[in-house]
C-alpha positions as CSV (number, residue, x, y, z in Angstrom):
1,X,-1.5,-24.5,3.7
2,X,-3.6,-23.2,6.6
3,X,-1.6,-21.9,9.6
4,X,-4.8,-22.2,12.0
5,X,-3.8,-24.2,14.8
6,X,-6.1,-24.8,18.1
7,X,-6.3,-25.8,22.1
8,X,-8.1,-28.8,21.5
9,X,-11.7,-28.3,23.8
10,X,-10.9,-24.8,22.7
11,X,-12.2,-24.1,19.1
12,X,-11.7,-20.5,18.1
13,X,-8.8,-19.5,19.6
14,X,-5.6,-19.5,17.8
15,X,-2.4,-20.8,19.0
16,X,-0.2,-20.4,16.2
17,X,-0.6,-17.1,14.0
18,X,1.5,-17.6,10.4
19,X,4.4,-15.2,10.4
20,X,2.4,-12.6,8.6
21,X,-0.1,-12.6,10.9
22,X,1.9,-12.6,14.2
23,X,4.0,-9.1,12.2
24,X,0.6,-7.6,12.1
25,X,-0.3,-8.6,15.7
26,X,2.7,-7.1,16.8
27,X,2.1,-3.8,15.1
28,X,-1.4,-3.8,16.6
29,X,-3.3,-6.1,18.6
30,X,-5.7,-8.2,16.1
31,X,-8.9,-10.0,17.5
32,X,-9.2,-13.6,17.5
33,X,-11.7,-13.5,14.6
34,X,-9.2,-11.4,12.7
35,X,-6.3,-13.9,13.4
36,X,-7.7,-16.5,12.6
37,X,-9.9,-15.4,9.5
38,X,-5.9,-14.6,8.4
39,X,-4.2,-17.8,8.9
40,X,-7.1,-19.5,7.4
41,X,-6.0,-17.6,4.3
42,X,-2.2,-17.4,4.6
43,X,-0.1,-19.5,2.9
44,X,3.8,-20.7,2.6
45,X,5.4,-19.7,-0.4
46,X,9.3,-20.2,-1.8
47,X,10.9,-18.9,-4.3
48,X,14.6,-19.2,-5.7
49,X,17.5,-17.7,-6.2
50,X,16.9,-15.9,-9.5
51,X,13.5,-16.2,-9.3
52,X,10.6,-13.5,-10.0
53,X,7.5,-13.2,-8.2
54,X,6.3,-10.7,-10.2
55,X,7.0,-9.6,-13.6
56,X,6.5,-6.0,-15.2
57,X,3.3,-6.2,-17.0
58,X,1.9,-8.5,-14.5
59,X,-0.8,-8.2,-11.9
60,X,0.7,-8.3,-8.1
61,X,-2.7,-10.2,-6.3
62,X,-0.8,-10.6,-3.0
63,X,1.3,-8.9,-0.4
64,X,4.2,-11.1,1.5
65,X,6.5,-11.1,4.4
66,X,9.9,-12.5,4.1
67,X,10.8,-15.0,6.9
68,X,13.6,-15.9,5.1
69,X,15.9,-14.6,2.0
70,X,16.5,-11.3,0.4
71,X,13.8,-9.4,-2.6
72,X,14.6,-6.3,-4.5
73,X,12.6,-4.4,-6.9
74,X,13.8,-3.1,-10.3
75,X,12.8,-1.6,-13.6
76,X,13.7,-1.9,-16.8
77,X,14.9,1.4,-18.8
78,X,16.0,-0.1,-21.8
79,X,18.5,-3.0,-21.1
80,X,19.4,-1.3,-18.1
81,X,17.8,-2.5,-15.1
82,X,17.5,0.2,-12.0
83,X,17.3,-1.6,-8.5
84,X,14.7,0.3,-6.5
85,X,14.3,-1.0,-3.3
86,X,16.3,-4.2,-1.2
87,X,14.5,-5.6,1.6
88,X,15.0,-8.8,3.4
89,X,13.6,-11.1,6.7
90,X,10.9,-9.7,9.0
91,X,9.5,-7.0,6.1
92,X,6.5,-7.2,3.6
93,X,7.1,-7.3,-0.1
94,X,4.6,-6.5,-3.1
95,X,4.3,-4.4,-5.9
96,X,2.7,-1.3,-3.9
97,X,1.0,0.2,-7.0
98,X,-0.1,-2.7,-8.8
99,X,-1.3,-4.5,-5.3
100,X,-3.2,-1.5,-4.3
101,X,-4.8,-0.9,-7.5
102,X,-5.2,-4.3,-8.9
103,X,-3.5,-2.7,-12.0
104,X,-1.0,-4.3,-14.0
105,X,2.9,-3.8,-12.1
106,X,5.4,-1.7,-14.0
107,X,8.1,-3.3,-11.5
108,X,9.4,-6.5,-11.2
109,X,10.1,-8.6,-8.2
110,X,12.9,-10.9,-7.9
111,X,14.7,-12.9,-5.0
112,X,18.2,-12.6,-4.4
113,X,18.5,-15.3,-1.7
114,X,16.5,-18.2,-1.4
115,X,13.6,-16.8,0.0
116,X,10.8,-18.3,2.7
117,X,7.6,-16.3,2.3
118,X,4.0,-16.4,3.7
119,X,1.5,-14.5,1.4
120,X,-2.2,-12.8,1.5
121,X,-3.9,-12.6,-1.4
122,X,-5.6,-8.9,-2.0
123,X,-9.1,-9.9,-1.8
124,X,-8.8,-11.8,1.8
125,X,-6.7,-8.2,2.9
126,X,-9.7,-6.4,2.0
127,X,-12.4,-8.7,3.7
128,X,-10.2,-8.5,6.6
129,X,-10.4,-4.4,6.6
130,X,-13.7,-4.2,5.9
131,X,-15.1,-6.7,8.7
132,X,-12.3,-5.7,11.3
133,X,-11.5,-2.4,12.2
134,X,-8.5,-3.3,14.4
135,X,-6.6,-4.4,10.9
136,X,-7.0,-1.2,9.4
137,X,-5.4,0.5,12.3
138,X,-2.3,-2.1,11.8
139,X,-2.5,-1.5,7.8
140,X,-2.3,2.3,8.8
141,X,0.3,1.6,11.4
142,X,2.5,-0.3,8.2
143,X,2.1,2.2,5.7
144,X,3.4,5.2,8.1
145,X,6.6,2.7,8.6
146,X,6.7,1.9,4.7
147,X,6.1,5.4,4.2
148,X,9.7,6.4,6.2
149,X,11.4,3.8,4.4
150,X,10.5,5.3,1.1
151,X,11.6,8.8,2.0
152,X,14.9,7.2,3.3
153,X,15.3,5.8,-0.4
154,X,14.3,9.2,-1.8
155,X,16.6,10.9,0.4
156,X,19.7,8.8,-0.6
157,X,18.9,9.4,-4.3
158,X,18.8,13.1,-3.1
159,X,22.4,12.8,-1.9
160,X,24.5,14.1,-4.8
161,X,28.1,13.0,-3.2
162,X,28.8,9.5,-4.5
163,X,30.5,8.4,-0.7
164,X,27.2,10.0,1.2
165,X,24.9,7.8,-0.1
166,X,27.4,4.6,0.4
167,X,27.9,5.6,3.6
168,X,24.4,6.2,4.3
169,X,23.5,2.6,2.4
170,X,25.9,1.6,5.4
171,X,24.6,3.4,8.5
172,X,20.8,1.6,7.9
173,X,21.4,-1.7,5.6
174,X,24.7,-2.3,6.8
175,X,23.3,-6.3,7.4
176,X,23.0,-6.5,3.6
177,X,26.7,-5.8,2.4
178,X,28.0,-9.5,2.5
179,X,24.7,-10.6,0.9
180,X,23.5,-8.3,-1.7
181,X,25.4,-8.7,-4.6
182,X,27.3,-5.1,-5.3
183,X,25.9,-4.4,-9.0
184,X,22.5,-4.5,-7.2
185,X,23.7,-2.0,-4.3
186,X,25.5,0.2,-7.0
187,X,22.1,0.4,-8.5
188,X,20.3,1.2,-6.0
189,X,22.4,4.1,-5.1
190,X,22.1,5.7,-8.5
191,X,26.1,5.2,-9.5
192,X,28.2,2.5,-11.7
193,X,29.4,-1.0,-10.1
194,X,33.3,0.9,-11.0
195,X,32.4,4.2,-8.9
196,X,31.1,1.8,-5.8
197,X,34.0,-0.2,-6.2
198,X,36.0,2.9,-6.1
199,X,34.7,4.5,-2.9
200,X,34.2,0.6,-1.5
201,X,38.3,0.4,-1.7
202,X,39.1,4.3,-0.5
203,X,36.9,3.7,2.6
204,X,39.0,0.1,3.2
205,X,42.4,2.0,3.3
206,X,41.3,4.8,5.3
207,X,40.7,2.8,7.9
């Protein structure tokens, strides 16, 4: 599905941008050609609840941005499965490594929600920041943010108190409580479903 809509009379420019496209536009002003090289290659995707989009072992060819739905990222360590990152609408989801390095993923991606995505395949990212400068300054602009957001998860796993890192799960994804199921969030914080629970029901009655 192309998103490339246009003025009639008007060819070239773009009135419509697919939602990955107008994220990037709004981190940095892209040029027409840009935008509309973009939507030419974007593309609507869904996935289920339950569902994977990528598999450990498998090669990650495309980035996404959520419109709708939750993802989270795990790996397996035996039968245990360790939850490292949750994101949800208006962020970009891929298997950093394996995307970056067109090397097989040793994560796996699955939805938690019913999720709405629009997706770039690597190859079309790479024309796109090799014939237009102005992407690579958004791409830069992205990776400084996803950078934060990866020392945020390192610093919670940091946090040896089991109630800090709850309560610091609460002060910046406090959106995802009713909505991320709480073996996932448990996980994610580095502690057992029983010691969440625990802290989950001491916070409730001090209040």
């Amino acid at each position: 599905m192309s998103f490339n809509q246009q003025t009639a009379g008007e060819p070239g420019i773009v009135i419509q941008d697919a939602p990955l496209v107008f994220f990037a536009n709004a981190v940095h002003p892209l040029s027409d050609e840009a935008r509309e090289y973009a939507n030419s290659k974007c593309f609507s995707y869904k996935v289920k609840k339950g569902e994977f989009l990528v598999r450990s072992g498998e090669l990650c060819a495309y980035i996404y941005f959520i419109q709708k739905g939750i993802l989270r990222g795990y790996v397996q360590d035996g039968k245990k499965e360790i939850t490292t990152w949750i994101t949800a609408e208006n962020e970009l989801a891929t298997s950093i490594t394996s995307f970056h390095t067109q090397q097989r993923s040793f994560e796996n991606i699955q939805a938690i929600e019913e999720s709405e995505l629009t997706g770039l395949h690597f190859d079309d990212l790479q024309y796109l920041y090799n014939n237009h400068p102005e992407v690579n300054i958004a791409g830069r602009l992205l990776l400084e943010k996803y950078y934060r957001d990866a020392e945020e998860r390192a610093y919670i796993a940091r946090l040896t108190e089991a109630t800090s890192k709850y309560q610091r799960f609460i002060a910046t994804k406090s959106f995802m409580l009713n909505r991320v199921p709480l073996k996932f969030i448990a996980s994610y914080l580095g502690m057992t479903l029983e010691t969440l629970s625990r802290i989950r029901s001491k916070l409730s009655h001090a209040k």
